[in-house]
C-alpha positions as CSV (number, residue, x, y, z in Angstrom):
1,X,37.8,-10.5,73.6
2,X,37.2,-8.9,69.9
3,X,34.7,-11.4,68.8
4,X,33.8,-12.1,65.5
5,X,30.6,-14.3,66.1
6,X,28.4,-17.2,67.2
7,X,28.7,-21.3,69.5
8,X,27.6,-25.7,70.5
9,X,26.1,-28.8,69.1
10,X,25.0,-28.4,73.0
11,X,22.9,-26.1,71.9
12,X,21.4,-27.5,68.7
13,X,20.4,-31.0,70.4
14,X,19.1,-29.2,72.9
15,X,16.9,-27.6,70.6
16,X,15.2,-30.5,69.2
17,X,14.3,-31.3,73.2
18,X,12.8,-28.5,73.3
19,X,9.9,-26.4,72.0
20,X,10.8,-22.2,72.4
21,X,8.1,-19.8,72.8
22,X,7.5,-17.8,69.7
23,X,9.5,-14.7,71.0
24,X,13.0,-16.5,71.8
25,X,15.4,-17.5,69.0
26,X,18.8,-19.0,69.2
27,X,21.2,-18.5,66.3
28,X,24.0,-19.7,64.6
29,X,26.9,-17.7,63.9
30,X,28.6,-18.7,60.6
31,X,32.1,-17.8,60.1
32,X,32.6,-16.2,56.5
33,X,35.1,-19.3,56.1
34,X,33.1,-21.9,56.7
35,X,32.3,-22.4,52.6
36,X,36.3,-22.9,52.2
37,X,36.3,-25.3,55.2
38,X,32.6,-27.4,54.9
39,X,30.8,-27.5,51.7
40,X,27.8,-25.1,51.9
41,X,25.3,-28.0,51.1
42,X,27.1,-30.3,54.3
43,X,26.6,-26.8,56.4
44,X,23.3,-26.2,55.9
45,X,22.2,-30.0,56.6
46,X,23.9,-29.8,60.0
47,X,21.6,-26.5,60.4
48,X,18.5,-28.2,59.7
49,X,19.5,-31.6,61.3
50,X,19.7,-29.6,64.5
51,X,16.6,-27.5,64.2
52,X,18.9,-24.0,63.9
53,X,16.7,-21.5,62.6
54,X,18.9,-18.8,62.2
55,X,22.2,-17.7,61.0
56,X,24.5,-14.9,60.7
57,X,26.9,-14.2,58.2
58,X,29.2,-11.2,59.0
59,X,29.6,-10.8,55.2
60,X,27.8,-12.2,52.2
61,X,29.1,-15.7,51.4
62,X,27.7,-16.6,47.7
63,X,28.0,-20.4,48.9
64,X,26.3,-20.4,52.0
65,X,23.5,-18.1,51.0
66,X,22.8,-20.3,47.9
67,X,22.8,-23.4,50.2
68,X,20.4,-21.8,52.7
69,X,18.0,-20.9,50.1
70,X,14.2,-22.7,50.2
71,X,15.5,-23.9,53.6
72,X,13.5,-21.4,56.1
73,X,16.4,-20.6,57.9
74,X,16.5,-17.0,58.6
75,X,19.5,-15.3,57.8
76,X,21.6,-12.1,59.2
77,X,24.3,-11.1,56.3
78,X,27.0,-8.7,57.5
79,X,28.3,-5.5,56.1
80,X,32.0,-5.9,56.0
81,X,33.6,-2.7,57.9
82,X,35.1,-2.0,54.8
83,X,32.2,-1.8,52.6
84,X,30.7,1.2,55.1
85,X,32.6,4.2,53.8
86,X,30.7,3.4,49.7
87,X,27.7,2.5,51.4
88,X,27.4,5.6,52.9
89,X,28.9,7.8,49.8
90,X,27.5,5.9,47.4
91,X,23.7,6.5,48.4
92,X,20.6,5.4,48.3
93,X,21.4,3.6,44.7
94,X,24.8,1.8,46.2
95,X,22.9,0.2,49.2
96,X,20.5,-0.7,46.4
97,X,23.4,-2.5,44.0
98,X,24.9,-3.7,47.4
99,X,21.8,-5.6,48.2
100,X,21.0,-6.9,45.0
101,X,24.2,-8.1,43.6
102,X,25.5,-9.7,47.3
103,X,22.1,-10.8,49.1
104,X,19.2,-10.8,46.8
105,X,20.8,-12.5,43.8
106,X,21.4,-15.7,46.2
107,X,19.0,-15.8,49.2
108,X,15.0,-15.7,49.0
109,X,14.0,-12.4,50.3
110,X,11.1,-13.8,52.3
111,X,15.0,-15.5,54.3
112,X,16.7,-12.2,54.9
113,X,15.8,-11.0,58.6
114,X,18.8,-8.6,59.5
115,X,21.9,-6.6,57.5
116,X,24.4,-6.1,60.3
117,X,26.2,-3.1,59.6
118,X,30.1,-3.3,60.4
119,X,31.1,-5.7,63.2
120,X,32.2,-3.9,67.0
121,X,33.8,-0.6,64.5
122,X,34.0,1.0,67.3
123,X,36.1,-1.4,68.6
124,X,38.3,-2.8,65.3
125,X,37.3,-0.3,62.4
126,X,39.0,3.0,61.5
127,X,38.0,5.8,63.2
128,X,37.3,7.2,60.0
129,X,34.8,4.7,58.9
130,X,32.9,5.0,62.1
131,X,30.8,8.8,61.1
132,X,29.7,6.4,58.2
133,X,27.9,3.7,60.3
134,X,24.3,5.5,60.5
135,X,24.3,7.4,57.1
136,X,24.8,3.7,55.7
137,X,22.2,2.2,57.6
138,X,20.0,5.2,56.5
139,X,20.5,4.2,52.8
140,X,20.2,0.8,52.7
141,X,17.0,1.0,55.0
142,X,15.8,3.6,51.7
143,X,16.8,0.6,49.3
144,X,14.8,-1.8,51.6
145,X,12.0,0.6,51.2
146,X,12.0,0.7,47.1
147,X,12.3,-3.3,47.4
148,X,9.2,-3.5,50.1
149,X,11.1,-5.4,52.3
150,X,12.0,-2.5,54.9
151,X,8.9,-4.4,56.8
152,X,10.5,-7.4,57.3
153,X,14.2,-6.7,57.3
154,X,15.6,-4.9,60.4
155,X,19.1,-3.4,60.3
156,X,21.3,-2.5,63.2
157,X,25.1,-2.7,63.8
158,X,26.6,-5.0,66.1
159,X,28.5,-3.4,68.6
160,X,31.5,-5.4,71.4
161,X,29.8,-5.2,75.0
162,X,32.1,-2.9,75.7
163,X,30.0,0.2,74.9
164,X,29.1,-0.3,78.5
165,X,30.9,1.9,81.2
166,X,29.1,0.9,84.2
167,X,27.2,-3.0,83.7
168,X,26.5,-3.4,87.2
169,X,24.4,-3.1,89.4
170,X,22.0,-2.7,85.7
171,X,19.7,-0.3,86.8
172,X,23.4,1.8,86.5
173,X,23.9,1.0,82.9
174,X,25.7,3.9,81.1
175,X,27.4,4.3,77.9
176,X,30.9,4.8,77.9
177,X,31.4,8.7,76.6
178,X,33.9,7.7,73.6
179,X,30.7,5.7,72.3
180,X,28.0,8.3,72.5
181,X,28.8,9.8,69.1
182,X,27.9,6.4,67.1
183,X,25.7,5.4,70.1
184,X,22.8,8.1,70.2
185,X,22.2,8.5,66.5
186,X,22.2,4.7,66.0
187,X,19.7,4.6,68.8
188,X,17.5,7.3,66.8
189,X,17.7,5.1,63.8
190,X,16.5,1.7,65.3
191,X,13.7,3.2,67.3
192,X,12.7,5.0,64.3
193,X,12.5,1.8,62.0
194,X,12.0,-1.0,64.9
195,X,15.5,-2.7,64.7
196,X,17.5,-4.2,67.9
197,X,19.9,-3.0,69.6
198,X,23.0,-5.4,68.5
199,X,25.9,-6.6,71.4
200,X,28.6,-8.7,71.0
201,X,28.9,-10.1,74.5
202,X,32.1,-12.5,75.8
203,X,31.9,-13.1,79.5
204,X,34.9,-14.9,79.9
205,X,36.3,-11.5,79.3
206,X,34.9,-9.7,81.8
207,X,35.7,-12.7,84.2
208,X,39.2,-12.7,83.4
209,X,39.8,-8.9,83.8
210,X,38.2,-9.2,87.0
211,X,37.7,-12.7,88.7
212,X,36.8,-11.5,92.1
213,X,34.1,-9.1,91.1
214,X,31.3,-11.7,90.4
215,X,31.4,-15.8,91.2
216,X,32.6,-17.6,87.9
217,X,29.1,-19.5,88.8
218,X,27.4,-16.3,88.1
219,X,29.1,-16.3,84.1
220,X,27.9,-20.2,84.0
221,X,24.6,-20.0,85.4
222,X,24.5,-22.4,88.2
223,X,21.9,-22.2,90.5
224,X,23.6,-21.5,93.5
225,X,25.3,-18.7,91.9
226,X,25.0,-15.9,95.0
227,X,22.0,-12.6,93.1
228,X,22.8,-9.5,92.2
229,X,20.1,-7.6,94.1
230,X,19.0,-4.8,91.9
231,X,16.2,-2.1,93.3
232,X,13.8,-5.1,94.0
233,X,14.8,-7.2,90.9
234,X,17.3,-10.0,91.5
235,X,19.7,-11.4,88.5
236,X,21.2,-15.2,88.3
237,X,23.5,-14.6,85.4
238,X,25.4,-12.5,83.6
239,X,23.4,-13.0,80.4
240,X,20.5,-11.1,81.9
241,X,22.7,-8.6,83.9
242,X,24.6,-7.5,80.6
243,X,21.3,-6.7,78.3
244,X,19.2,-5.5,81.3
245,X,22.5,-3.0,81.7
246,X,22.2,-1.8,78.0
247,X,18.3,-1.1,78.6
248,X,19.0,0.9,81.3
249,X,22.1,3.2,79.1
250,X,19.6,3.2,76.6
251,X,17.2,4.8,78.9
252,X,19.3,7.2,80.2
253,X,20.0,8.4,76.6
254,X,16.1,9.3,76.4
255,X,15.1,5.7,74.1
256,X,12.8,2.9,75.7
257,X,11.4,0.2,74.2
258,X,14.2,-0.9,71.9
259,X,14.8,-4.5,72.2
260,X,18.5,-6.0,72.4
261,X,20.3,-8.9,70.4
262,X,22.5,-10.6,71.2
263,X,24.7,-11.3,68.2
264,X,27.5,-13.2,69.1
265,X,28.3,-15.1,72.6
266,X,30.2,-18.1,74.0
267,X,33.1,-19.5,76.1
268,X,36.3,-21.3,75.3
269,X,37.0,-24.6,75.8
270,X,41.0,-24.6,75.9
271,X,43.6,-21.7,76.5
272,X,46.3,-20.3,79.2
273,X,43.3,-19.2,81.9
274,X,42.0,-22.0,84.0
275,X,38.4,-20.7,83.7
276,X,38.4,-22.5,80.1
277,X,37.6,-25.3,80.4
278,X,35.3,-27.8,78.0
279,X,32.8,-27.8,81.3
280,X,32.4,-24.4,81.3
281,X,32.1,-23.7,78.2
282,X,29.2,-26.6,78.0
283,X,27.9,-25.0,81.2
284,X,27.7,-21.6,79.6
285,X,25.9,-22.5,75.9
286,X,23.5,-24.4,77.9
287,X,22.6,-21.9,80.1
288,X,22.1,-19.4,77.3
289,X,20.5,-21.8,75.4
290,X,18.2,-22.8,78.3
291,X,17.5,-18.7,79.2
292,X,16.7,-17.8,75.6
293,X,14.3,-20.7,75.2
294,X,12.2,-20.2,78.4
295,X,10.8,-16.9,76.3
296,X,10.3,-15.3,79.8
297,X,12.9,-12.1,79.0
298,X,15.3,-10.7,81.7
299,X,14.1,-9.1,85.1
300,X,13.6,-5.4,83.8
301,X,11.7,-7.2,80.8
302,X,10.3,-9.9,82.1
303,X,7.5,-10.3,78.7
304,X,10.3,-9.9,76.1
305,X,12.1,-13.1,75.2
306,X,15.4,-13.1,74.3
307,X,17.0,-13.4,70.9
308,X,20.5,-14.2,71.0
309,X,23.4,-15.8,68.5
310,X,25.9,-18.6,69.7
311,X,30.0,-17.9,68.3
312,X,31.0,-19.5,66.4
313,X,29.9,-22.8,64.8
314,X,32.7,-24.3,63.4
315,X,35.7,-24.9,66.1
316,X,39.0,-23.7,64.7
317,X,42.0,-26.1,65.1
318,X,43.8,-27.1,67.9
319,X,47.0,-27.1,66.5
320,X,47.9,-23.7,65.6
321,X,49.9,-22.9,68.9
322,X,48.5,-19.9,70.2
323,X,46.9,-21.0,73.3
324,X,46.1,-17.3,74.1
325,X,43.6,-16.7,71.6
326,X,40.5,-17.7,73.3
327,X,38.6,-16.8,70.0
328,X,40.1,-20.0,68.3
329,X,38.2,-22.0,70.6
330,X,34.9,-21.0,71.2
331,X,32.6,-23.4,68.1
332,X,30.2,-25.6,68.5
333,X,30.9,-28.3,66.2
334,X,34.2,-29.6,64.6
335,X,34.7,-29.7,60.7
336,X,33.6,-33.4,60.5
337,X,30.3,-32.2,62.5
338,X,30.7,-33.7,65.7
339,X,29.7,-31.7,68.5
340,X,32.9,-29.9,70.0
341,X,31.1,-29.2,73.5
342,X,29.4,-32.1,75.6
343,X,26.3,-30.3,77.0
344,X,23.3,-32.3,79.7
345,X,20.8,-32.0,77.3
346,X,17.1,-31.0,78.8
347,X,15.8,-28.0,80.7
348,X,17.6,-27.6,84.1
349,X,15.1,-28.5,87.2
């Protein structure tokens, strides 16, 4: 499932409950239409009525970014896939215009945490646009620098989970070959200037495509889901499975240490498979919710906490007729601001 990000009011309840280390973050993912569908001002209150602390935008919305200004809520604004190709001809001084005129001019610098790159171009983007991903990042890190803010600001590229060509056991975790030419120079570029690794992740996927493979408890983190034992380490869920895979293909490229984001995850509620299902998709926000704020990282690294990005936050209608399109089902909250997923709020015993 193509995803384009982040997921439940489960979530944001749940995060007035409870108190996350200083290492763990949950995000919002913000669809690009959301100023046509809530007014930016209504938006952002539900934000900080819920204790969300962090966004991401997959492309500058003038609205929203206005709205989120003076607010403290951190912000990742997206590079449209289409904007690569001048951002990487253009130079240093086009990432520099680039910033000011569609990020800076609207959102408190001190607000801007991440510029995503692109959104799974491997996966959706031209293959021409695809060389362009690094040199882009390259340049607008060098505008960064001229501004000061390349201390503050990471920038990565968010990639579909599908980069993987062997996820399990994760010690196995390798790179499919067809990535490896975006892959190994992005991986140069974020251990150079500290950024994450960025995944797209959609488990329901990987159930669907192959439901005997793994228990569906497994993908919802119950706690009698049957471990994966793993050369002495032993995973619950697939959350930890999936980014403990990516260290491991990152390692076996020759780079350690880089962290991984998650920036976009969820379940559907509705559609044609009868793995969704409103109580599995509350199942699975809470549990990601619940693993991200316990700050204690995933079994390869146990002392990293987890940053990861709920898709999206806005469910789409229910009306349309496509019952196929899982991605039209996967939001938190319904336009009115209701939550669209019932979720046991509280930390799991």
């Amino acid at each position: 499932m193509t995803k384009k990000p982040c997921s439940s009011l489960a979530l944001l309840l749940l995060l007035l409950l409870l108190v996350p280390r200083a290492d763990a973050t949950i995000g919002m993912c913000v669809p690009s239409a959301a100023a046509q569908l809530v007014a930016p001002a209504v938006l952002v209150n539900l934000l900080k009525a819920h204790s969300i602390s962090m966004v991401r935008l997959l492309a500058p919305v003038p609205g929203i970014l206005t709205a989120l200004k003076g607010t403290g809520i951190l912000a990742m604004v997206g590079v449209a896939n289409n904007h690569i190709v001048p951002l990487s001809l253009g130079g240093q001084e086009a990432a520099l215009r680039w910033l000011k005129m569609h990020v800076l001019a609207f959102l408190d610098p001190k607000q801007l945490r991440y510029l995503g790159v692109g959104n799974e171009v491997l996966h959706v983007a031209d293959a021409l646009v695809i060389p362009h991903v690094v040199p882009a990042m390259n340049n607008l890190h060098k505008a960064l620098q001229q501004l000061g803010l390349d201390g503050a600001v990471k920038i990565s590229s968010p990639l579909a989970s599908n980069i993987l060509g062997v996820s399990m056991p994760p010690s196995s975790g390798a790179f499919t070959p067809l990535s490896l030419p975006l892959v190994r120079p992005m991986l140069k570029f974020l251990q150079d200037t500290g950024s994450p690794l960025m995944v797209n992740t959609y488990p329901f996927q990987t159930f669907t495509q192959n439901p005997l493979n793994q228990a569906l408890n497994f993908f919802l983190f119950h706690q009698n889901a049957p471990p994966v034992k793993d050369n002495g380490r032993s995973y619950t869920n697939i959350l930890d499975a999936t980014v403990d895979a990516l260290v491991a293909a990152m390692e076996r490229e020759g780079f350690s240490g880089i962290p991984v984001s998650v920036t976009g995850t969820g379940w559907p509620m509705q559609g044609n498979n009868k793995a969704a299902t409103p109580a599995n998709a509350a199942a699975f926000v809470q549990g990601v919710v619940q693993r991200a704020l316990e700050g204690t990282g995933t079994p390869k690294r146990p002392k990293q906490g987890m940053e990861v990005f709920l898709s999206d936050m806005f469910n789409h209608q229910n009306n349309s007729g496509n019952e196929t399109n899982h991605e039209m089902h996967l939001g938190v909250f319904n336009l009115d601001g209701t939550p669209a997923v019932n979720v046991t709020f509280g930390r799991a015993h």
